[in-house]
N, C-alpha and C positions, 0 to 999 in steps of 0.2 A: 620214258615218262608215260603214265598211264590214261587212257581218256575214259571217259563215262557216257556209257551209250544209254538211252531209253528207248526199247522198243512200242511198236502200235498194240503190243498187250499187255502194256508196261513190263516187260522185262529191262531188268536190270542187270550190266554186264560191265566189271572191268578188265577193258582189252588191253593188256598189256602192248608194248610199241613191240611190230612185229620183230627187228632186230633178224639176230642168224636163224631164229626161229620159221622165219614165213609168212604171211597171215594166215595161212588155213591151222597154223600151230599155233597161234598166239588165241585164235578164237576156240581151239577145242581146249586149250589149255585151260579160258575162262570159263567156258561151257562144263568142266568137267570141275575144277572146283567150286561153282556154284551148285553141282551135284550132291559133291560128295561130304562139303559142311554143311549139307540138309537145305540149303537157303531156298534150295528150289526143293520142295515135296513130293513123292510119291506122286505120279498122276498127272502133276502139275502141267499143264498143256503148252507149246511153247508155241512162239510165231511159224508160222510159213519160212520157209526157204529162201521164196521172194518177200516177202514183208521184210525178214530180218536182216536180208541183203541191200534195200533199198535203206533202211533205217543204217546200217553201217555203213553205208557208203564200198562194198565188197561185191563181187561180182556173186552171181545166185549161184555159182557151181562152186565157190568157194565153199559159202555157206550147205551146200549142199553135201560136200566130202566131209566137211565138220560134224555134221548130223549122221550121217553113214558111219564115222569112224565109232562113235560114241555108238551108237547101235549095237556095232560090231563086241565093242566091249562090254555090254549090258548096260549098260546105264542110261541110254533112253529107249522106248520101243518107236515103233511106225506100225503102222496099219492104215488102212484104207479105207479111208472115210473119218478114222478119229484122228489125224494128226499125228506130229507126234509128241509122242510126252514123256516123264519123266520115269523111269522104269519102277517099278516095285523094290522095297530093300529085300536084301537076303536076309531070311529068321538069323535070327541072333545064335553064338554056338553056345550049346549047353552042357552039361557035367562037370564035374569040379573042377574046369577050367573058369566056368563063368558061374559066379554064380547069382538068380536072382534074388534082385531087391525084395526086402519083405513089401507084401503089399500093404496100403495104406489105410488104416482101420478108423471108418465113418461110422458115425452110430447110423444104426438102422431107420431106413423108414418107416413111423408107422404105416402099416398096412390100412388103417380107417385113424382119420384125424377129426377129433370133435375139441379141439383145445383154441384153436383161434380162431377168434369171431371174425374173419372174412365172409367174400359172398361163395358162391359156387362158381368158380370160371367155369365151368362149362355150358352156365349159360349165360357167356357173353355175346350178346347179339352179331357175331361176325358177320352175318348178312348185311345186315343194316348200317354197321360202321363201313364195310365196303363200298355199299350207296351212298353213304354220306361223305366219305374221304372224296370219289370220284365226282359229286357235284362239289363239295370245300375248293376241290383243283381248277374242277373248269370255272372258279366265278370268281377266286382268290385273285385280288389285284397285284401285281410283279412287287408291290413296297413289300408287302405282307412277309417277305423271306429275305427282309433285308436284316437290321440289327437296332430299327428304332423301338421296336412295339418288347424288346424280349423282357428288360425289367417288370411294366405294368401285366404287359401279356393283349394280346389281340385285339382288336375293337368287336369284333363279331362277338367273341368268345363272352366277352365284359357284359355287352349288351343284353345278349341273350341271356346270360345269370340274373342278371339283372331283374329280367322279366318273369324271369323262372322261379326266380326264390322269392318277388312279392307275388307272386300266385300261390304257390304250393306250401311256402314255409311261413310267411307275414314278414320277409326281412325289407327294410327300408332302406332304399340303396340306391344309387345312380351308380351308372357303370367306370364315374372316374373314383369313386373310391371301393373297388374293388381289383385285388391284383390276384392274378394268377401264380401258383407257386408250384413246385416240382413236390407236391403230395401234404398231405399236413403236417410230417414232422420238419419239412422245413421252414413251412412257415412259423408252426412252433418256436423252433431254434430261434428264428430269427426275431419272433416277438419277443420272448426273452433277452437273447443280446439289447433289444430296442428297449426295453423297462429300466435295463442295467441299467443304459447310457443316459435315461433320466432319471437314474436316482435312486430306480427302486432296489429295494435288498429282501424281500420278504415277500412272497406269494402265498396265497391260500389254495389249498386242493383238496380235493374230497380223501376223504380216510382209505376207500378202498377205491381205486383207480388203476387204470393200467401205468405199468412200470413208467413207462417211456414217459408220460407226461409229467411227472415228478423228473426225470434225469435230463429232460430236453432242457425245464429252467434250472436245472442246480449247476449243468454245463454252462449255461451262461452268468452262471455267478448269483444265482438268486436261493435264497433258506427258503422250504417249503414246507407249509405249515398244516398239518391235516385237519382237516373237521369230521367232525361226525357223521355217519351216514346211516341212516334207517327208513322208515318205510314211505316217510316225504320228501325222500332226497337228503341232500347235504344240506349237517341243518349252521347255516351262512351265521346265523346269530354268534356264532364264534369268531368271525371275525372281528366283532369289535377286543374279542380279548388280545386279538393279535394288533396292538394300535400299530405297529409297523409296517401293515403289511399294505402292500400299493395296486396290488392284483389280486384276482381269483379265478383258479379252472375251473370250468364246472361241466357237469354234462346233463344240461337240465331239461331234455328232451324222453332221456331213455336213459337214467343213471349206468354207468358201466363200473361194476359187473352186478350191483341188484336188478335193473330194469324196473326201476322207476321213477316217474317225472318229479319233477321240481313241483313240490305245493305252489299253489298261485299264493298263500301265502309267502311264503319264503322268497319268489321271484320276485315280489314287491319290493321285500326286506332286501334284498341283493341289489338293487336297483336302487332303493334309499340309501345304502350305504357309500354305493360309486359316488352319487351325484354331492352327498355331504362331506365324502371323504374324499374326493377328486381320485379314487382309484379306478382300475380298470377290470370288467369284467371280461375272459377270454371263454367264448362259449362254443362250445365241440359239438357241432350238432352231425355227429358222425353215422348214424342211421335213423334221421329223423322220418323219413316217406316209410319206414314201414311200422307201421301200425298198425293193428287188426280187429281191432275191437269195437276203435269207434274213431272220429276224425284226428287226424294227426295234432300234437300239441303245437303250438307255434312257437315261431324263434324268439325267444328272448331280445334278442335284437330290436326288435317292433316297439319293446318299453321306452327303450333309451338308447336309438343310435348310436348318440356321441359317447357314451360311456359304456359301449360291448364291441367288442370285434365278435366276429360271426365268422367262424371256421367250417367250411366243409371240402369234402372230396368227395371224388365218384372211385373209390376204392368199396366201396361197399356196393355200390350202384351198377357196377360196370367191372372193374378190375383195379387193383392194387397196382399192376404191372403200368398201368398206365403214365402214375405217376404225375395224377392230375387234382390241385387241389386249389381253392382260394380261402380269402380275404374279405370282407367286408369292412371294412376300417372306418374307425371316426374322422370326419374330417380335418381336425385337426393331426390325426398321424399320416396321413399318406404322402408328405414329402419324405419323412423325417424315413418311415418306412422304405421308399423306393431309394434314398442317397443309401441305406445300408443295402440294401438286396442287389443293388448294382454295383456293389464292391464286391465282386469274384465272383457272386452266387451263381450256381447254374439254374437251367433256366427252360421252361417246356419251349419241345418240338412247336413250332409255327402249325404243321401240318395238326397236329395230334388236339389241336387247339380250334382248329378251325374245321374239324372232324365233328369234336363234341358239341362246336357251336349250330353248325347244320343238324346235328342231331336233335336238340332240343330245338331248334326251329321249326324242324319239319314234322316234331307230333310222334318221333322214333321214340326218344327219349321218355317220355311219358308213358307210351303202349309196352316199352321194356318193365318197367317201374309195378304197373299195374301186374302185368303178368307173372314177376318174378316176387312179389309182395302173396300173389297166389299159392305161387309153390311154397314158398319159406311158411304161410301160414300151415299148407296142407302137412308139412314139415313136424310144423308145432301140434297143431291136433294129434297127427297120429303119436309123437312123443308123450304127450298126457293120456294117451288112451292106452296107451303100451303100459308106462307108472301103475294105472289105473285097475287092470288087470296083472301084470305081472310083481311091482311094488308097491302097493298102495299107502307102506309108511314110508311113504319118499315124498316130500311136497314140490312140487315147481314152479317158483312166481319168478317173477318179473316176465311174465308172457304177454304180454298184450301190445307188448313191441317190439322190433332186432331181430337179431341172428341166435342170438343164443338162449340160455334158461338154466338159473339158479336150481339147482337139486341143495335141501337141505338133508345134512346127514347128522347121526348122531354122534355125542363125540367121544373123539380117539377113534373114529375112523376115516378120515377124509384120508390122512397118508396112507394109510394100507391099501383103499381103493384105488389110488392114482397109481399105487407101484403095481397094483394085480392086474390093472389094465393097460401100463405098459408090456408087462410081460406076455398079455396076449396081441401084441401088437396095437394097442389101443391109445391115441394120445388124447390126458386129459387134464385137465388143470385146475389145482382144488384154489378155494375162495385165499386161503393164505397167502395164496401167491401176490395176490391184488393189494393187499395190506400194508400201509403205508409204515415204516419202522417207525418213527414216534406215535403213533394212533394211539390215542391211550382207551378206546371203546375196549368192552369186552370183546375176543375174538368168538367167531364164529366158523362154523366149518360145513364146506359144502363143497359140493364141483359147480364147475362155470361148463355146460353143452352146450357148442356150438352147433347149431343144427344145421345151418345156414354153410355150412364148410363143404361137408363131403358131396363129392360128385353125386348126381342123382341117382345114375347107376350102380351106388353103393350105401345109398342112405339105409337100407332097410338093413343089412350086414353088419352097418354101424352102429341102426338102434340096438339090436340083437347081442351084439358085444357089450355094449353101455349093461342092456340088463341082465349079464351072467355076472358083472363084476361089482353090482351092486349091493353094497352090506343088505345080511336078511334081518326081518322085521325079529321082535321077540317074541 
């Protein structure tokens, strides 16, 4: 019968019943088939002699000839001072006895990416989340890493948004109707699943939009209906043609991918229509702090709490990798909200939570903000001044806020562009891509530059590619 040891460095060992075997042969036995079915790795460091002896209950010289034998065979080494560990494999044999696998063919990296409007990780404040993670720890009270707080999300974290977003955005908010959620496309998901289950079947979305927010509600079973989009935003007036519909996306801070704000017109008209029609406006204010021209627009939210959720992340702010986004909810959905998100959902790190919350407490979060609003603008000038000099029949709007900037081109070139810039290693994405398939507007054709993408170390490489692959004037 066989028993199951756990060693003090968690090794794992089944030691067969010593029997005619011995024990110093029942344990090189186990020792050598956890070798050699790879379980134990290349390297892998194994207990002491005495640790492992003590945890088997075997005398240390037993364990000691165990480890010497397996030596002797190659299969683990010793040395002096590293322990010992698990030997190296022998290279594999080659010539047409063996022969290799083909290897496995990735499309290439671009060399310079201007196609997705993220920020620059490279300048994610690591110093400052460090300071902030190491005060979060030493003040975190012991509940904080238990399992009450994970659906709504943290109380620090709450609080502090709270403050944060009627300071810098105009959102109206207490901290118990806002939830924390593992980035915006899950809270997305989950506000769709949540419309379903009251009824709705028909969302309204802007004509040219990123993918995902069209497929986040059609996965939860909702028909999405495009509106128009020109140079005042999405024009909402079409919603009443849609009498069915029960919500609307919108991005009425920094339209994406035009970049431009919602007429105060129109935000009225968007606003009278929830309140008459009892639908719901879901508003993506996904890079609303940067703005460069003049003060930030405020959130839609501020109209009419009870009839907007207020969607943001610090994916643009901070990093994508983080995986940190909220909620602002009306108060009528935030049970209804937390009974679905607590059926399975995952759910942010406690720490990572209480990280961003000292961050903006402590006046980090804002001095980031400021600074990297700095570089993205110095970003943009120099991209309009490059146009300006090198293409001049190339227009660039939607600048005056975000990560990226509309290039309009002439047409029947936007394809040939995007394919001649991925051949020189260049990733770019023309305006079609964004194009909702029922849109019934005239297409137009342009690239989307993310300026706000490429490492800083590489922006100037990136501009320089962007304008060899741009159609020439007539």
């Amino acid at each position: 019968m066989e028993k199951t040891w756990a060693t003090s460095l968690d090794l794992h060992l089944d030691v067969p019943a010593a029997g005619t075997r011995g024990v110093r042969a029942a344990l090189v036995h186990a020792l050598r088939e956890a070798v050699r079915s790879g379980r134990l790795a290349p390297g892998t460091r194994l207990p002491s002699s005495r640790a492992l002896a003590a945890d088997l209950g075997l005398a240390r010289n037993t364990v000691a000839e165990a480890y010497a034998e397996l030596v002797a065979e190659g299969r683990l080494t010793a040395r002096q001072g590293s322990g010992t560990r698990v030997a190296p494999r022998p290279a594999p044999p080659t010539g047409p006895a063996r022969r290799a696998a083909p290897p496995r063919r990735t499309p290439p990296r671009p060399t310079y990416d201007l196609a997705v409007g993220t920020a620059d990780a490279s300048a994610f404040p690591r110093a400052d989340w460090i300071a902030a993670t190491r005060r979060a720890l030493a003040t975190a009270p012991y509940e904080r890493f238990g399992y009450h707080d994970l659906p709504l999300g943290v109380p620090e974290l709450r609080t502090a948004l709270a403050g944060y977003l009627a300071r810098a955005r105009g959102v109206r908010a207490d901290p118990g109707r806002i939830v924390i959620c593992a980035g915006f496309k899950q809270g997305l998901a989950l506000l769709g699943r949540l419309l379903h289950r009251m009824g709705v079947r028909e969302a309204g979305v802007e004509g040219y939009t990123l993918w995902f927010h069209s497929e986040s509600l059609e996965r939860a079973g909702l028909r999405t209906r495009p509106l128009a989009v020109d140079d005042h935003g999405a024009d909402v007036t079409g919603l009443d043609a849609y009498g069915d519909a029960g919500a609307v996306l919108l991005t009425p801070a920094h339209q994406y991918p035009w970049g431009v704000p919602l007429h105060p017109a129109r935000r009225s008209a968007v606003v009278d229509w929830a309140s008459r029609t009892g639908g719901l406006v879901l508003e993506d204010d996904y890079d609303g702090e940067f703005r460069y021209d003049r003060q930030p627009v405020g959130a839609l939210q501020g109209l009419a709490p009870e009839h907007v959720v207020y969607m943001g992340t610090a994916s643009k702010s901070l990093a994508p990798g983080l995986r940190l986004g909220w909620l602002v909810l009306p108060e009528h959905l935030v049970d209804a909200f937390l009974a679905l998100k607590a059926g399975g959902e995952w759910s942010v790190g406690t720490l990572d939570q209480l990280t961003l919350a000292e961050l903006i407490t402590s006046g980090a979060y804002d001095r980031h903000i400021r600074s990297t609003r700095l570089r993205y603008r110095r970003r943009r000038d120099q991209l309009v001044a490059a146009l300006a000099e090198h293409a001049p029949h190339i227009r660039a709007t939607g600048i005056a806020a975000g990560l990226h900037a509309v290039l309009t081109l002439p047409p029947g070139t936007e394809r040939p562009t995007v394919q001649a810039a991925a051949v020189q290693g260049l990733a770019l994405h023309g305006l079609s891509r964004y194009r909702h398939p029922e849109a019934t507007q005239e297409p137009r054709e342009g690239l989307i530059v993310a300026y706000g993408a490429p490492p800083e170390h590489t922006w100037s490489q990136a501009l320089e590619a962007l304008l060899r692959v741009l159609p020439p004037g007539e």
